[in-house]
C-alpha positions as CSV (number, residue, x, y, z in Angstrom):
1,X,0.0,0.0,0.0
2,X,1.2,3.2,-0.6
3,X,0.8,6.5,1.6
4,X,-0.1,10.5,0.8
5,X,-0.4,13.0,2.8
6,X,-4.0,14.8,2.5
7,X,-4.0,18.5,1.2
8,X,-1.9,20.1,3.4
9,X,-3.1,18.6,7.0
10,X,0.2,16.6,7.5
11,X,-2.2,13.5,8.2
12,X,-1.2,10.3,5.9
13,X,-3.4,8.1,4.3
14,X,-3.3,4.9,1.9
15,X,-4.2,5.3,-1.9
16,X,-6.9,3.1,-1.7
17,X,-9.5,4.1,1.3
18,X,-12.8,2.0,2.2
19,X,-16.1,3.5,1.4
20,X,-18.8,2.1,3.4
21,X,-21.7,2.8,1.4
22,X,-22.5,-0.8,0.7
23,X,-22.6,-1.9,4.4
24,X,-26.5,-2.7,5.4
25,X,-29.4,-2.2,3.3
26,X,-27.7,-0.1,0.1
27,X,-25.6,-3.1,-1.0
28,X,-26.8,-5.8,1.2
29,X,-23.5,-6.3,3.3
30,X,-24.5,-7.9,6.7
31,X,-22.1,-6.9,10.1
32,X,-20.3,-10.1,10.0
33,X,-18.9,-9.4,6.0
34,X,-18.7,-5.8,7.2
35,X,-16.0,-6.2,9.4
36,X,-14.6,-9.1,8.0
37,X,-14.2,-6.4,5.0
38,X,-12.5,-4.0,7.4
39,X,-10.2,-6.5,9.2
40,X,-8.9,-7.3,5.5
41,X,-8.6,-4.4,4.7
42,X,-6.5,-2.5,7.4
43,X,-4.3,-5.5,6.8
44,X,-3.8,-4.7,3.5
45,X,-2.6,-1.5,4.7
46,X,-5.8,0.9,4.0
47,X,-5.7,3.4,7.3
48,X,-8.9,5.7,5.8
49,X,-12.7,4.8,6.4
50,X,-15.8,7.1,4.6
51,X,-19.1,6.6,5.4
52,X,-22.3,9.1,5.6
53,X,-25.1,9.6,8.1
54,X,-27.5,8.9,5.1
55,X,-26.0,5.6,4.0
56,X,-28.9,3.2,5.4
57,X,-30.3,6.4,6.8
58,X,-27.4,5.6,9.4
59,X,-27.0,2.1,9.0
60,X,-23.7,1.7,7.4
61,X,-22.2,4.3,10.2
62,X,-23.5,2.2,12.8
63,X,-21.8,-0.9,11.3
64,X,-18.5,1.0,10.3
65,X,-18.7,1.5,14.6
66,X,-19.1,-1.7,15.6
67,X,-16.5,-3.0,13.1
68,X,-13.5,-0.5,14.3
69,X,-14.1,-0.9,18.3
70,X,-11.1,-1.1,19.8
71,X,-8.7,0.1,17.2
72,X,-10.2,3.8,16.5
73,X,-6.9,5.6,16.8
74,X,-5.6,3.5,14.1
75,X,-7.9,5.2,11.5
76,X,-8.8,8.1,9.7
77,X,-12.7,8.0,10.3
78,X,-14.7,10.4,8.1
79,X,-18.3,10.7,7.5
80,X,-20.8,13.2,5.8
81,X,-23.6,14.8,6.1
82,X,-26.2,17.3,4.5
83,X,-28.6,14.6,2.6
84,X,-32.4,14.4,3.8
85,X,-32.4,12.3,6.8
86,X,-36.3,11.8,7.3
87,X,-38.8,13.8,6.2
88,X,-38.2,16.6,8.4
89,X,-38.1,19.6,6.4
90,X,-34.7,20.9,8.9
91,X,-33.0,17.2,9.5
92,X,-30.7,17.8,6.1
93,X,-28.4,21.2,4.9
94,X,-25.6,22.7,6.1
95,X,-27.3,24.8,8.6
96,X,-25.4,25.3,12.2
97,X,-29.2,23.6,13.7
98,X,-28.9,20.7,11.5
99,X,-25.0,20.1,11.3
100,X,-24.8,20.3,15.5
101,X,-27.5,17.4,15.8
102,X,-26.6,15.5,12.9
103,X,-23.0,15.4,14.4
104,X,-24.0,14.3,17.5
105,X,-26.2,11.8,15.9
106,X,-23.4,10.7,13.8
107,X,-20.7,10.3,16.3
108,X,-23.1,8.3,18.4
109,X,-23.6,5.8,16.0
110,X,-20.0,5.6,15.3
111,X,-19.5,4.8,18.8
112,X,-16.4,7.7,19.1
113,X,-16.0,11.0,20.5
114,X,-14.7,12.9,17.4
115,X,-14.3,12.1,13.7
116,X,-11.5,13.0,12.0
117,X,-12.7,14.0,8.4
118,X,-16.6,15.8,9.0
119,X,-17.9,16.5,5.1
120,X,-20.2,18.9,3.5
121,X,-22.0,16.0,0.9
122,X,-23.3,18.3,-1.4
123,X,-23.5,21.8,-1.3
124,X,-26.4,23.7,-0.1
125,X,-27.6,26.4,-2.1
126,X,-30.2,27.2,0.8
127,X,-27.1,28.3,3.4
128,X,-24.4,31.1,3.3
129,X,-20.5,29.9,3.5
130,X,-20.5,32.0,6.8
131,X,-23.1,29.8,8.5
132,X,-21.6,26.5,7.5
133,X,-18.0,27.5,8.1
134,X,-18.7,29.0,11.3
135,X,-20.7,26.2,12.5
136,X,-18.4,23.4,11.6
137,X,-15.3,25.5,12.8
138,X,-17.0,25.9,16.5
139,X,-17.4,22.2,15.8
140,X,-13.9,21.7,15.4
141,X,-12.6,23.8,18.1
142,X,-15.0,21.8,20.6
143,X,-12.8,18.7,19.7
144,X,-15.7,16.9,18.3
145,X,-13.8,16.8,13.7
146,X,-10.3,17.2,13.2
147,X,-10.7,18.6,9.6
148,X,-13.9,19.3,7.5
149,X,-14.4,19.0,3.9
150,X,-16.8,19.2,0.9
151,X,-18.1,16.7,-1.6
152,X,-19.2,17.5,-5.4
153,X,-19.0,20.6,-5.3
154,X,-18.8,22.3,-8.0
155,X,-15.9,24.5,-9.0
156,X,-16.2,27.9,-8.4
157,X,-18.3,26.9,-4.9
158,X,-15.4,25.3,-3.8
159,X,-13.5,28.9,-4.2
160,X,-15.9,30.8,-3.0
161,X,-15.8,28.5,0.2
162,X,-12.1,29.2,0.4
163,X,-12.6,33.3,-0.2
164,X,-15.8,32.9,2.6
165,X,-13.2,31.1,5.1
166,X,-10.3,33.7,4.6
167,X,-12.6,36.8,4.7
168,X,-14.5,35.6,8.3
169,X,-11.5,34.2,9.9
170,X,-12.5,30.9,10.2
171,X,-11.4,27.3,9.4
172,X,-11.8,26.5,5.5
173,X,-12.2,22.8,3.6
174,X,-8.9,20.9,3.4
175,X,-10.3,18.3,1.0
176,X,-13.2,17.5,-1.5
177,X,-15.0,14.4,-2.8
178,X,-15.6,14.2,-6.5
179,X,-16.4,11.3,-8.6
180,X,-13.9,10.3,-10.8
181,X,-13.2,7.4,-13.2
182,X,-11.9,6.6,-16.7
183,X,-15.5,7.2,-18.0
184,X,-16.0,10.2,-16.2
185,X,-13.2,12.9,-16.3
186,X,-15.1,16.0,-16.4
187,X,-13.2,17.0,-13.2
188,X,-9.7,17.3,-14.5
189,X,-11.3,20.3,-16.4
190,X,-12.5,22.1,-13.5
191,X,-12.8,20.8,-10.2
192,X,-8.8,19.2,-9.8
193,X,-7.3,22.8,-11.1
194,X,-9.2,24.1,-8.0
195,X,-8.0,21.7,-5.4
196,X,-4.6,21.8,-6.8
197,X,-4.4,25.6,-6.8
198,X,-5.8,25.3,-2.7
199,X,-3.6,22.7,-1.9
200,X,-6.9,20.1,-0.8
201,X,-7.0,16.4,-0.6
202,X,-8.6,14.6,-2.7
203,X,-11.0,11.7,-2.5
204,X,-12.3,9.9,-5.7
205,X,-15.5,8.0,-5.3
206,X,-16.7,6.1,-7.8
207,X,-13.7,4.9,-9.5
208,X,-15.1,2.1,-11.1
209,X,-18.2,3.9,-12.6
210,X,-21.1,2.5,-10.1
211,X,-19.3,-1.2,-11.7
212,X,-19.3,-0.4,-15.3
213,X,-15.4,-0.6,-14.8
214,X,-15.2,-3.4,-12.3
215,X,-14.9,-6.2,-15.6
216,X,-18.5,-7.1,-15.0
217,X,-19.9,-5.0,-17.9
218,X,-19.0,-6.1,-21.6
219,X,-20.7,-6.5,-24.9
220,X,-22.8,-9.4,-25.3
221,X,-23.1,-10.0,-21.4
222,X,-26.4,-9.5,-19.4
223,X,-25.7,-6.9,-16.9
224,X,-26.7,-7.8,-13.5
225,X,-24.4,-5.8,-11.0
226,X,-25.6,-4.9,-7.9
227,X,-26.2,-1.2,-8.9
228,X,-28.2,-2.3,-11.9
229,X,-30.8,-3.5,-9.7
230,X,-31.8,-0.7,-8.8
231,X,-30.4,2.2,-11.0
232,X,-31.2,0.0,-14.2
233,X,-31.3,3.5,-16.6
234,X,-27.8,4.0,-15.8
235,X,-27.4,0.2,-17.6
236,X,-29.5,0.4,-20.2
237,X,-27.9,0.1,-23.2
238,X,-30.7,1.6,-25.9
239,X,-29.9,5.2,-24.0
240,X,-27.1,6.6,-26.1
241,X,-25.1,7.5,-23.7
242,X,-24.6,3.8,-21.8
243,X,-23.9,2.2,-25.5
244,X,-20.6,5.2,-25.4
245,X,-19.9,3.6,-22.3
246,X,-19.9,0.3,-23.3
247,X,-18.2,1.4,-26.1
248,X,-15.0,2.9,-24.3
249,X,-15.7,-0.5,-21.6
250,X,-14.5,-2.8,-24.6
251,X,-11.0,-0.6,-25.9
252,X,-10.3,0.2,-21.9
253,X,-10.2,-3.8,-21.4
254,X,-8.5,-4.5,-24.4
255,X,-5.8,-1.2,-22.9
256,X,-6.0,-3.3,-20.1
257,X,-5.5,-7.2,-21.3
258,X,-2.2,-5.7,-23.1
259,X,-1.1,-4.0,-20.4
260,X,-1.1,-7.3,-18.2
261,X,-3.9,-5.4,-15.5
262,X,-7.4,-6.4,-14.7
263,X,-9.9,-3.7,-15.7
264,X,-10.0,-3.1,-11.8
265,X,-6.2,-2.7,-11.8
266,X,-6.5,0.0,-14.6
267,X,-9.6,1.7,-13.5
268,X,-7.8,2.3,-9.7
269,X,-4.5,2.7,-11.5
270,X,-5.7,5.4,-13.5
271,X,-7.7,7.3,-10.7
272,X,-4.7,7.7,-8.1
273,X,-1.8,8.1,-10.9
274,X,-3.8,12.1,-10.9
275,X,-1.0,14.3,-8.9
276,X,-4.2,16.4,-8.2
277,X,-5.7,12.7,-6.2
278,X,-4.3,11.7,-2.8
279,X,-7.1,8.6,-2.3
280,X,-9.5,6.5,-4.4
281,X,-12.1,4.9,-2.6
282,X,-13.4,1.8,-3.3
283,X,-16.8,0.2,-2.0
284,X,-16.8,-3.0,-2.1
285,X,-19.7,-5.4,-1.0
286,X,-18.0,-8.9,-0.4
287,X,-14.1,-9.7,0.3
288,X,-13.9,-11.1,-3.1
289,X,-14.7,-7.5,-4.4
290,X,-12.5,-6.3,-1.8
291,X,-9.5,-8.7,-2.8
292,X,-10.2,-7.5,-6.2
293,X,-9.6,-4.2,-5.6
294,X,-6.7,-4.5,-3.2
295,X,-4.9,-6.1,-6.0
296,X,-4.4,-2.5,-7.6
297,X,-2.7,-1.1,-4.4
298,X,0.5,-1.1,-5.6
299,X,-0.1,-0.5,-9.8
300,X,1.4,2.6,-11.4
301,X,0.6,3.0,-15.2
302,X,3.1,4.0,-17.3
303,X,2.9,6.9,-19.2
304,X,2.3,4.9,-22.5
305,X,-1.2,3.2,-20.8
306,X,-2.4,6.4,-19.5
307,X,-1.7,8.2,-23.2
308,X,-3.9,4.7,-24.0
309,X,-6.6,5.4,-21.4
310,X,-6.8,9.6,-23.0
311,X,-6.9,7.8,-26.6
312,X,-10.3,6.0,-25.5
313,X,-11.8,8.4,-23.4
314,X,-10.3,12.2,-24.1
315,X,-9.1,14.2,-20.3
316,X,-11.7,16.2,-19.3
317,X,-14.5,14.6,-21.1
318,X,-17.9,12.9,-19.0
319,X,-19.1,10.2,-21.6
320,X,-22.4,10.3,-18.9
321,X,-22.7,14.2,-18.3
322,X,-26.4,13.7,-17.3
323,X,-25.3,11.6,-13.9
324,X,-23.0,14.5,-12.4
325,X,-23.8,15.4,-9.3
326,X,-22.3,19.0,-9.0
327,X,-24.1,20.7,-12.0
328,X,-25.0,24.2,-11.1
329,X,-28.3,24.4,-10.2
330,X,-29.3,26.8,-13.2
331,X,-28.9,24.5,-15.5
332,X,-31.1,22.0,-14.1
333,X,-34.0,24.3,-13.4
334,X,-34.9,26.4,-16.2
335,X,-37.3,28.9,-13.7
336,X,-33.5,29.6,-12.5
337,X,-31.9,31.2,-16.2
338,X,-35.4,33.0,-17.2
339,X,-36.0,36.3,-15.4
């Protein structure tokens, strides 16, 4: 396993991190293959856990706690929040009312006094900088997060965070979440630029493509991943978009079969050979997909493969713009560019 150190925090963390999405009812992963899952992989060297207050509606935080009793100060704990929890218009957003409880709520499942990565995951259109800055830097002074950070935001929100932080005086975000994979490299136009030039860490989620790069997904296969099951338009090959992908699916494996690598291996490979990247993190559901993806903790491309991977899908290009997640909201909403 290899080691980076995150932004500029000094704190070092393994390449590959575990995303625990997939523990309890999203991917079906029961306690026991939970923390059979983490044992493996804090053997394998991975010191960095993510998980979310609304994976499972808290689920998947409250089996991430149980599976790291005991050995807390070994890990780099980080969890989210912001999405809907309940329907409770004021249990979601980056409010200081919400964040304070859904903290507490948080760290309670957990089973641990303090996390050491708190995230923003998404950004709130509803709530000033100020208020969320403020609120999670008293959070942070109380003891109760280390660092806090952002997920998909856009761009230019994640400056204006940084200009929000500087002009109060208060604590800004040392790292942001963005998906990124071969099939989706919109960020390396925009978003890794901006983390770069603010010296943030970066975690990549979804580095295999929600399994369209996990070697799963080729042509003349039935598709029947786990995501599938329930995303099935993301799968369905009549839209035009998911025939590109399966498209750029069958050259990336061939990249891969000549290069000697699992698509896995490449997919992994490709995400954390970014400078602007310090972890990739990879959700798996069983210890097969875990020893899977372990097997590209040590894989550097060479500059010849990557050139291969830009031939197939050109830097900076999402072949699935539709699926981003930190499109500004104007474009989404047409009430919102019509005066």
């Amino acid at each position: 396993m290899q080691y980076r150190t995150l932004g500029r925090t000094g704190v070092q963390v393994s390449t590959l991190a575990l995303g625990a999405m997939n523990f309890g009812r999203i991917g079906r992963t029961a306690q026991e293959e939970a923390t059979a899952i983490v044992d493996a992989a804090l053997e394998a060297g991975i010191n960095l856990i993510d998980t979310a207050d609304m994976y499972g509606e808290g689920e998947s935080e409250e089996m991430v706690g149980k599976a790291v009793a005991g050995r807390r100060d070994d890990l780099v704990l980080a969890t989210k929040a912001t999405m809907p929890m309940g329907e409770e218009r004021n249990h979601r957003g980056s409010s200081r009312r919400w964040l304070v409880t859904a903290l507490d709520d948080s760290l309670r499942r957990l089973g641990v006094d303090h996390v050491d990565l708190y995230q923003i995951h998404r950004w709130d259109p509803d709530t000033s900088d100020e208020e969320t800055l403020s609120a999670l830097t008293d959070l942070q002074r109380a003891g109760k997060i280390r660092y806090f950070g952002s997920s998909t935001f856009p761009a230019y929100r994640i400056v204006q965070a940084q200009w929000a932080a500087r002009e109060h005086h208060l604590s800004r975000y040392v790292t942001e979440q963005p998906s990124y994979s071969m099939l989706q490299r919109g960020i390396e136009a925009h978003v890794l630029p901006v983390t770069e030039e603010y010296g943030l860490g970066v975690l990549a989620w979804s580095p295999l493509a929600s399994g369209w790069l996990s070697g799963a997904v080729r042509k003349g296969r039935e598709i029947s991943t786990n995501r599938s099951t329930f995303m099935p338009e993301r799968f369905d090959t009549t839209i035009p978009a998911n025939r590109a992908r399966l498209e750029a699916v069958e050259q990336l494996a061939t990249v891969a079969d000549e290069s000697g690598l699992t698509m896995i291996q490449l997919a992994l490979g490709f995400v954390t050979a970014h400078p602007g990247v310090t972890s990739a993190l990879i959700g798996p559901r069983t210890l097969d997909h875990l020893h899977a993806q372990l097997a590209a903790a040590d894989v550097t491309l060479s500059a010849d493969v990557l050139d291969a991977i830009d031939a197939v899908v050109a830097p900076g290009t999402d072949l699935a713009a539709h699926e981003k997640y930190d499109t500004p909201p104007a474009l989404l909403d047409p009430s919102l560019r019509r005066r």
